[in-house]
N, C-alpha and C positions, 0 to 999 in steps of 0.2 A: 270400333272406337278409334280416332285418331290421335296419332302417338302424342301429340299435344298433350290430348285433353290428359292422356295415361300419365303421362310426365307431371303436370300443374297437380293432378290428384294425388299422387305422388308425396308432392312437397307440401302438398293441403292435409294429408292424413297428420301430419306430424304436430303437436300442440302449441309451436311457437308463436311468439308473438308476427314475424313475417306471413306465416298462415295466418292469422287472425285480420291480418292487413289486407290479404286477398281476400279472404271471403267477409271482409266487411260490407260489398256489395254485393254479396246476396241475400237468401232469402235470410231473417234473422232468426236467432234459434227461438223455439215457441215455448220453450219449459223454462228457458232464462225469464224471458218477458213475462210468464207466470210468475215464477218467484218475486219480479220487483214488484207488478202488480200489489201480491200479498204486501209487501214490505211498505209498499204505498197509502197502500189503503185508507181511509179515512182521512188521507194530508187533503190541505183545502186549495182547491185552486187546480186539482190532479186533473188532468188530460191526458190520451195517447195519441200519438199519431206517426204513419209509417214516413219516413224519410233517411235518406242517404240511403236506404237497403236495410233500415234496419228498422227497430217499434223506439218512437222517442217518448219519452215520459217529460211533461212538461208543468210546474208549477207556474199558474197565471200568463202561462205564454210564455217563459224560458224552459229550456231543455235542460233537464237537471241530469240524467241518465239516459243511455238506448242501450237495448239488445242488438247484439251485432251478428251478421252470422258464425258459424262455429263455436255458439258460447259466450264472443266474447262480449264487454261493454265497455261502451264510451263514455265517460265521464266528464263532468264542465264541473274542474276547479281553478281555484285564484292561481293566477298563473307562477307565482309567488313560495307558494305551497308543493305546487306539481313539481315542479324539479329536485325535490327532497323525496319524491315518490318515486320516481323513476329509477328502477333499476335497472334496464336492457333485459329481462328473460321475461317477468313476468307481467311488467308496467314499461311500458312506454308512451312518449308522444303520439298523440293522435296523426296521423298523416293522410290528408285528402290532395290526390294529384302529385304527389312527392313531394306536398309543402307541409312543415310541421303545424297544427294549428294551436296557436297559443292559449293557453287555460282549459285544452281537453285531451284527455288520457286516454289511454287505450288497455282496457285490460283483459288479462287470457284466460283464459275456462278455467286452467289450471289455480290460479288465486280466485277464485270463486266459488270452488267446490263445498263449503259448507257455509250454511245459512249466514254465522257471524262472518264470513270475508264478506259474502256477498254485501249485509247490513255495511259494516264498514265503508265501502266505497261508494253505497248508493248513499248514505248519509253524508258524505262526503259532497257529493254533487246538490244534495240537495240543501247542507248546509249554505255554500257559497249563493245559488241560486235565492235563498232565504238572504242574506245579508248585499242583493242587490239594492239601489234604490228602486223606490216602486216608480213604474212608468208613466 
């Protein structure tokens, strides 16, 4: 194994949000992506579909949530709102390519570990997505 790979695994084992940024382009974790599933269920309009590395859940063709790898999930709120969420350990800004993207979050396995956080923030995304104009 090269000392690379041992090093990045390394700094991947640990639950922060930086780990969660790396392995957002992999594979996405498949028992998150269960649980939103469930928490989806019956909303009208629900779709999946894999993109950036991870399972996007989509209300009419917006992406309301994804599973990300390691856990984590990405979230689409009013960009308004996110910045009163962001705390640096367990919410931060979304970042594709080292650019922040505006109105999506990033959240760590660790604030997700029981059913009501996970509800919490997937309602969250799917609130906003709910209060788009329709296309």
């Amino acid at each position: 194994m090269p000392e690379g790979y041992r090093s990045l695994r390394r700094e991947v084992s640990s639950a922060s949000l930086a780990s969660a940024r790396l392995l957002w382009s992999m594979a996405y974790d498949e028992a998150l992506a269960q649980r939103i599933h469930h928490l989806l269920e019956g909303e009208p309009g629900l779709t999946s579909r894999k993109m950036f590395g991870g399972l996007g859940f989509m209300l009419d063709g917006r992406m309301a949530v994804a599973a990300g790898g390691s856990g984590s999930l990405m979230v689409r709120v009013d960009p308004a709102d996110g910045a009163t969420w962001v705390d640096g350990a367990a919410v931060a800004p979304m970042e594709m390519r080292g650019r922040a993207l505006d109105g999506w979050l990033l959240v760590s396995r660790d604030a997700l570990e029981s059913d009501e956080e996970l509800r919490l923030w997937v309602d969250r995304g799917v609130a906003f997505v709910r209060a788009l104009p329709p296309r």
